[in-house]
N, CA, C and O atoms as a printed pandas DataFrame, in Angstrom:
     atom_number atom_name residue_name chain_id  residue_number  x_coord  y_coord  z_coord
0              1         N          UNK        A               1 -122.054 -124.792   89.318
1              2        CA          UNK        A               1 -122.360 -124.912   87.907
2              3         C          UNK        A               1 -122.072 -123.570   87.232
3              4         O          UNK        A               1 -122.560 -122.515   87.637
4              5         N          UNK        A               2 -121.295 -123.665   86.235
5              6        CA          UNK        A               2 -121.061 -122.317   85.399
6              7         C          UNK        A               2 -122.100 -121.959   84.835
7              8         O          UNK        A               2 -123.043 -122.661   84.468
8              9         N          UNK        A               3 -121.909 -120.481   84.720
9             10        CA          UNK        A               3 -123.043 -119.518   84.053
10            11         C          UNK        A               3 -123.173 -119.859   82.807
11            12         O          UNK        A               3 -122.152 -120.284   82.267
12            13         N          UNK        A               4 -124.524 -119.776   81.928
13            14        CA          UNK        A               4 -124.122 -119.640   80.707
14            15         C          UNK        A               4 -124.475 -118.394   80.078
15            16         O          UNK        A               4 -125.325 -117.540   80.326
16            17         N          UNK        A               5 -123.513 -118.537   79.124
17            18        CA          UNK        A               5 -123.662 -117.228   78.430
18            19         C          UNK        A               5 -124.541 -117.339   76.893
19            20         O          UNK        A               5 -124.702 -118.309   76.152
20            21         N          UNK        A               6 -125.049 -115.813   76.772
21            22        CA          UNK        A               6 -125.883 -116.117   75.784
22            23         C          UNK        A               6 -125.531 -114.662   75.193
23            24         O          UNK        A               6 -125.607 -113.615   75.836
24            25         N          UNK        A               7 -125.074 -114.805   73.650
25            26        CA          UNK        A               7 -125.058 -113.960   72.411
26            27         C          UNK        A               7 -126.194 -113.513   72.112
27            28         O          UNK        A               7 -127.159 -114.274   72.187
28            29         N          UNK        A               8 -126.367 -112.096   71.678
29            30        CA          UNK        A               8 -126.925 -112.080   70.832
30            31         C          UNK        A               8 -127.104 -112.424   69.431
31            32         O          UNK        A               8 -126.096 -112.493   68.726
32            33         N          UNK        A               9 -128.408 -112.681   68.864
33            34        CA          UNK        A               9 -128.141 -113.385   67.887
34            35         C          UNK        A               9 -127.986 -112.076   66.840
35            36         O          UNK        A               9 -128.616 -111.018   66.862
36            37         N          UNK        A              10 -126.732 -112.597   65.744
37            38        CA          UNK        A              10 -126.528 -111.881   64.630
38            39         C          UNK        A              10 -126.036 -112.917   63.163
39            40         O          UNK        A              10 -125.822 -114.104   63.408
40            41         N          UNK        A              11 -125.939 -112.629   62.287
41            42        CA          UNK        A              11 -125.174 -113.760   61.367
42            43         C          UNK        A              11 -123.519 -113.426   60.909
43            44         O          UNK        A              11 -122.903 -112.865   60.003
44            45         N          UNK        A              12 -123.228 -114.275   62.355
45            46        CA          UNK        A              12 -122.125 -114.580   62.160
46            47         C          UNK        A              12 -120.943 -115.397   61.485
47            48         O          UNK        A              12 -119.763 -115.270   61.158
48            49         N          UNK        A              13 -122.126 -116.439   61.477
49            50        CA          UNK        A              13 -121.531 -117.569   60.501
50            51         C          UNK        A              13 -122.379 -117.346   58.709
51            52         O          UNK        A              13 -123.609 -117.386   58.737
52            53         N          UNK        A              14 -121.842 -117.175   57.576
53            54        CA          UNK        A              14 -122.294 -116.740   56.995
54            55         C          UNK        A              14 -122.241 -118.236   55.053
55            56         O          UNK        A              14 -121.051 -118.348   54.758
56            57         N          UNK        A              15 -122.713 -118.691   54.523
57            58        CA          UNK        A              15 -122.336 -119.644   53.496
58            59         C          UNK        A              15 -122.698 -119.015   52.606
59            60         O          UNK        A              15 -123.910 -118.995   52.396
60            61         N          UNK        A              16 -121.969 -118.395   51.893
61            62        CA          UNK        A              16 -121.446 -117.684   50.566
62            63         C          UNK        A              16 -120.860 -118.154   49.267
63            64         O          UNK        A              16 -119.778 -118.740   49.291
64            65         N          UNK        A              17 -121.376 -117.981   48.337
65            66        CA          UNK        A              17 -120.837 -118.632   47.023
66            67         C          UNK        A              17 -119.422 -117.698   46.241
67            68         O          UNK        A              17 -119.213 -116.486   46.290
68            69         N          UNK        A              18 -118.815 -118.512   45.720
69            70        CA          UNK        A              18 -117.243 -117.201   45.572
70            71         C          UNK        A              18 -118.124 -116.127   44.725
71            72         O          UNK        A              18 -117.683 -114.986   44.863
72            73         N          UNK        A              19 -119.229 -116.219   43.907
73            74        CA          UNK        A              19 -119.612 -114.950   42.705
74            75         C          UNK        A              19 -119.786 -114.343   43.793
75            76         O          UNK        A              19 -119.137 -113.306   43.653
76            77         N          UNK        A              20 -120.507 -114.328   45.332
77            78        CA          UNK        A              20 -120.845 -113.483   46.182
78            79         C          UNK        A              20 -119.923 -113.020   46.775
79            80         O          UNK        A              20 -120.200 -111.822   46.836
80            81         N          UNK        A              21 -118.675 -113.224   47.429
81            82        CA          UNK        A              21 -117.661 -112.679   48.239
82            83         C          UNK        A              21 -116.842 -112.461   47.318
83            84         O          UNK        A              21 -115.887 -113.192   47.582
84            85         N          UNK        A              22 -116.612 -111.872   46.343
85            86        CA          UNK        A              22 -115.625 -111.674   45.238
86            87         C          UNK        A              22 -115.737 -109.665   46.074
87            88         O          UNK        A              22 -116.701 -109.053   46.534
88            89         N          UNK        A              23 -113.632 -109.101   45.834
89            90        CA          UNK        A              23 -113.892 -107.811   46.429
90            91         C          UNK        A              23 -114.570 -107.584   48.400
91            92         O          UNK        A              23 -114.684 -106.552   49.062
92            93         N          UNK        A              24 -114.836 -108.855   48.719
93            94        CA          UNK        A              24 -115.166 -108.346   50.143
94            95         C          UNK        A              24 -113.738 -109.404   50.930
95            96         O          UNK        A              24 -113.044 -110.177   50.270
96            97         N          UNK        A              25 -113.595 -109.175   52.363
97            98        CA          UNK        A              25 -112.422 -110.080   52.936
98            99         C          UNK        A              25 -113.274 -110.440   54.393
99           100         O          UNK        A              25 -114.126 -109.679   54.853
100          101         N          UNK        A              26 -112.898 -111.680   54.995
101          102        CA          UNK        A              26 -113.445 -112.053   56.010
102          103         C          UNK        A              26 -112.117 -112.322   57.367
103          104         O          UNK        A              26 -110.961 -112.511   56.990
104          105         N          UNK        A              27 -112.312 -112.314   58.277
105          106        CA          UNK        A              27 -111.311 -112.796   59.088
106          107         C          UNK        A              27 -110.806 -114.693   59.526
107          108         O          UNK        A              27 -109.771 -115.296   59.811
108          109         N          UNK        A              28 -112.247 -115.009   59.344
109          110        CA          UNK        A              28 -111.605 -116.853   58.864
110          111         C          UNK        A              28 -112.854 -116.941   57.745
111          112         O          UNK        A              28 -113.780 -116.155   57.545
112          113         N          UNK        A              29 -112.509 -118.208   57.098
113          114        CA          UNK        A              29 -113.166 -118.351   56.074
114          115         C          UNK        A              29 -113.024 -120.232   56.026
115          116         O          UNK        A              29 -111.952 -120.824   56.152
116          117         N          UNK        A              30 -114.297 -120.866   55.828
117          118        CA          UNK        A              30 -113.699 -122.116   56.066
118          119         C          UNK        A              30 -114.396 -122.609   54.971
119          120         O          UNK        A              30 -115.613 -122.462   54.859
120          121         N          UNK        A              31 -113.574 -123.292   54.003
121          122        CA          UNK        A              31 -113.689 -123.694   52.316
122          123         C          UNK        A              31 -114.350 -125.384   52.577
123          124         O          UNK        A              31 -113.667 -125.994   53.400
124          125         N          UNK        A              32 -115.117 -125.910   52.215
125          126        CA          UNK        A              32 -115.360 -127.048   52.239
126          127         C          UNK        A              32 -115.770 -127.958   51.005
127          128         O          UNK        A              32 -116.798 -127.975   50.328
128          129         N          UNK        A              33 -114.650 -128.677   50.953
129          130        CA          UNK        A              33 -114.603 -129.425   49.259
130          131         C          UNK        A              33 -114.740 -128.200   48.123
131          132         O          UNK        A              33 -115.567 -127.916   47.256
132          133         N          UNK        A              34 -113.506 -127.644   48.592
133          134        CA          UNK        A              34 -113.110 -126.337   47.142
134          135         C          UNK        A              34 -113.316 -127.460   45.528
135          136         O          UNK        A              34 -113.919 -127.167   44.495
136          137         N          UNK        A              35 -112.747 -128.431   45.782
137          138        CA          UNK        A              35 -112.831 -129.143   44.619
138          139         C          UNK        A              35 -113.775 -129.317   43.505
139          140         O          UNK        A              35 -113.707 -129.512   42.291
140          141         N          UNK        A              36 -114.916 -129.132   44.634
141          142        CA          UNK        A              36 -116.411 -129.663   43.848
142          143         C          UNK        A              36 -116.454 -127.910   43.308
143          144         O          UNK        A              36 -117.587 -127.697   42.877
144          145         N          UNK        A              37 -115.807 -126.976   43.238
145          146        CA          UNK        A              37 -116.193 -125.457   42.981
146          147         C          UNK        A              37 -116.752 -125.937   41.073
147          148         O          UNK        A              37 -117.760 -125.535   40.491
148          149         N          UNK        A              38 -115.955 -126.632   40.680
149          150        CA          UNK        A              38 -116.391 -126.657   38.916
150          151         C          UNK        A              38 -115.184 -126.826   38.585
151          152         O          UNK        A              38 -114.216 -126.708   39.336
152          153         N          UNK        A              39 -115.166 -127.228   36.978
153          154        CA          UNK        A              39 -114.130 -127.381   36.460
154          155         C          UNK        A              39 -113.152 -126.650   35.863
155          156         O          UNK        A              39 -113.423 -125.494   36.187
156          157         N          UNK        A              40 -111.921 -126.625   35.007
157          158        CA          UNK        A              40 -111.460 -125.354   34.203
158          159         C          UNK        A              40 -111.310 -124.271   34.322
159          160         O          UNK        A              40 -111.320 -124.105   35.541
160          161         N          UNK        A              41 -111.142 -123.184   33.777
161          162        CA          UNK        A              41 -110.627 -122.064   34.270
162          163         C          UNK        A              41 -111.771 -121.289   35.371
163          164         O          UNK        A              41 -111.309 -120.545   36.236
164          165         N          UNK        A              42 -113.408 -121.530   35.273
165          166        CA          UNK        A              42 -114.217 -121.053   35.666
166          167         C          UNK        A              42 -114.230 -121.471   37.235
167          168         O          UNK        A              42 -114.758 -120.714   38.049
168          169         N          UNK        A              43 -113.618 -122.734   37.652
169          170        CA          UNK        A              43 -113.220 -123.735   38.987
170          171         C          UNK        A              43 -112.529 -123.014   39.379
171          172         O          UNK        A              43 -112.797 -122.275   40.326
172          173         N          UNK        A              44 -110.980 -123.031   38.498
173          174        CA          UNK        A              44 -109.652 -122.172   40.064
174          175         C          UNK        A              44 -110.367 -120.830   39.826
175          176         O          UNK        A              44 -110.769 -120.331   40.877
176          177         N          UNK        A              45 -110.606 -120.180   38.812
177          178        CA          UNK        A              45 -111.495 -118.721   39.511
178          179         C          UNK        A              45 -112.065 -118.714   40.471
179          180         O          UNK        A              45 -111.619 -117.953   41.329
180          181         N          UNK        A              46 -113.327 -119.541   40.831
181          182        CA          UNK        A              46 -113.872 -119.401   42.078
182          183         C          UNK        A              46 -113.171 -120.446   42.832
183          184         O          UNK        A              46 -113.743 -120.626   43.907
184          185         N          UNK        A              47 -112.048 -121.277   42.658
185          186        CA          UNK        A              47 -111.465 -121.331   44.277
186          187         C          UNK        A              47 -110.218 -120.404   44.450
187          188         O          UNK        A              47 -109.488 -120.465   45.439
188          189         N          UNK        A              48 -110.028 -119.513   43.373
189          190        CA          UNK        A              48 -108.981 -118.700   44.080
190          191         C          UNK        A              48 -109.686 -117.368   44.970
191          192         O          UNK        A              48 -109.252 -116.963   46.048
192          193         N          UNK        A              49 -110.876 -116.805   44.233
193          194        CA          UNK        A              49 -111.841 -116.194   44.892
194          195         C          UNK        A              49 -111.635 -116.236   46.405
195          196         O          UNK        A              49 -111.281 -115.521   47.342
196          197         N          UNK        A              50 -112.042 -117.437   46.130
197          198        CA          UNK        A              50 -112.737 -118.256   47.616
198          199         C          UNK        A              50 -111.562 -118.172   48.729
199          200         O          UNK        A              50 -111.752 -117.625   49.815
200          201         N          UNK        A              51 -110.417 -118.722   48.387
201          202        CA          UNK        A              51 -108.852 -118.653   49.304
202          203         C          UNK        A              51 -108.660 -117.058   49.410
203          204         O          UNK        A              51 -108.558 -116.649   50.566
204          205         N          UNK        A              52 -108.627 -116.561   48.884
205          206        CA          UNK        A              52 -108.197 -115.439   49.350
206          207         C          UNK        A              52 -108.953 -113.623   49.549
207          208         O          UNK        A              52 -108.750 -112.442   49.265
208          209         N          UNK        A              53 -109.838 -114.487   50.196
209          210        CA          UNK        A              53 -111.028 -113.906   50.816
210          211         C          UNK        A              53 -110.636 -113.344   52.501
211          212         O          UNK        A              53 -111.152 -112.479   53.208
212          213         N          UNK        A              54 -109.610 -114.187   52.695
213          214        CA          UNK        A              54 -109.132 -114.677   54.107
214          215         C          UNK        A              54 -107.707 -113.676   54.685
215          216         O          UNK        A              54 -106.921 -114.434   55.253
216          217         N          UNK        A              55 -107.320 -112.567   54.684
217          218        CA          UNK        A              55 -106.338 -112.021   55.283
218          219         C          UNK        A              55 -105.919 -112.559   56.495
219          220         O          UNK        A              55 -104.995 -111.883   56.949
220          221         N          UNK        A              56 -106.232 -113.536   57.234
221          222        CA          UNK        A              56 -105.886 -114.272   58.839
222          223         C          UNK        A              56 -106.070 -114.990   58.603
223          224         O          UNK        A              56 -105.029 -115.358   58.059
224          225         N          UNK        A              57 -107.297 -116.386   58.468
225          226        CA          UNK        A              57 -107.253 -117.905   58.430
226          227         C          UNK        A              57 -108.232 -118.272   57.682
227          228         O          UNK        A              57 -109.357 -117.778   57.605
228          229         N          UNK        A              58 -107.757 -119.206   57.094
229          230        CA          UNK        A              58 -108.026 -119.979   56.166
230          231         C          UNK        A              58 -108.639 -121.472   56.754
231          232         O          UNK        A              58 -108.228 -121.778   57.873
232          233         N          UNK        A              59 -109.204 -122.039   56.359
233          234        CA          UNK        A              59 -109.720 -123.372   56.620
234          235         C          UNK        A              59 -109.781 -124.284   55.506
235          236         O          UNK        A              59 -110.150 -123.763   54.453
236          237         N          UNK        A              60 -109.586 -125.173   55.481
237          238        CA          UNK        A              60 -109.822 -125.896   53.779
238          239         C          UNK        A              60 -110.351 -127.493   54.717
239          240         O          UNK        A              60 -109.639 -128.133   55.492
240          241         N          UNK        A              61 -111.437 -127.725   54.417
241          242        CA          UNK        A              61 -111.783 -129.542   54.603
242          243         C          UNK        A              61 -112.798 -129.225   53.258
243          244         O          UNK        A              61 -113.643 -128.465   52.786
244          245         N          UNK        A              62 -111.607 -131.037   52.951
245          246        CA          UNK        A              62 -112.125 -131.978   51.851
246          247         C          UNK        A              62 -112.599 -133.452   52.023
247          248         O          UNK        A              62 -112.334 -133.760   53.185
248          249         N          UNK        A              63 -112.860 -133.919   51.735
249          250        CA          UNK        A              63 -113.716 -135.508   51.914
250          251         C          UNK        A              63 -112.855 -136.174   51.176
251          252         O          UNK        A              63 -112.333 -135.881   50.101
252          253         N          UNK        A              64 -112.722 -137.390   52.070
253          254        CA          UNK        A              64 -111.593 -138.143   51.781
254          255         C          UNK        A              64 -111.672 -138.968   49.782
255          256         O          UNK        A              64 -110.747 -139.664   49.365
């Protein structure tokens, strides 16, 4: 039976609103229903925020 391994705990996984990660960059970033961000210019602001937060990977899930 394999060992298991155990992390310490830190917050790694982190759920952030774009006003909050605006100016900081993450190494993945996983967007879920960017759509619902709002409407009009105040919407693609915080989903462009939000996309390019990400210098390496990106994630995007939306609901069908």
């Amino acid at each position: 039976m394999p060992e298991l391994m155990t992390c310490p705990r830190d917050d790694r996984v982190r759920s952030l609103t774009p006003e909050l990660v605006k100016g900081l960059e993450f190494d993945l970033v996983l967007l879920v229903d960017p759509d619902t961000f709002g409407t009009g210019i105040e919407g693609a602001v915080d989903r462009y925020v939000a996309m390019t937060r990400a210098p390496q990977q990106l994630v995007v899930l939306t609901s069908p």
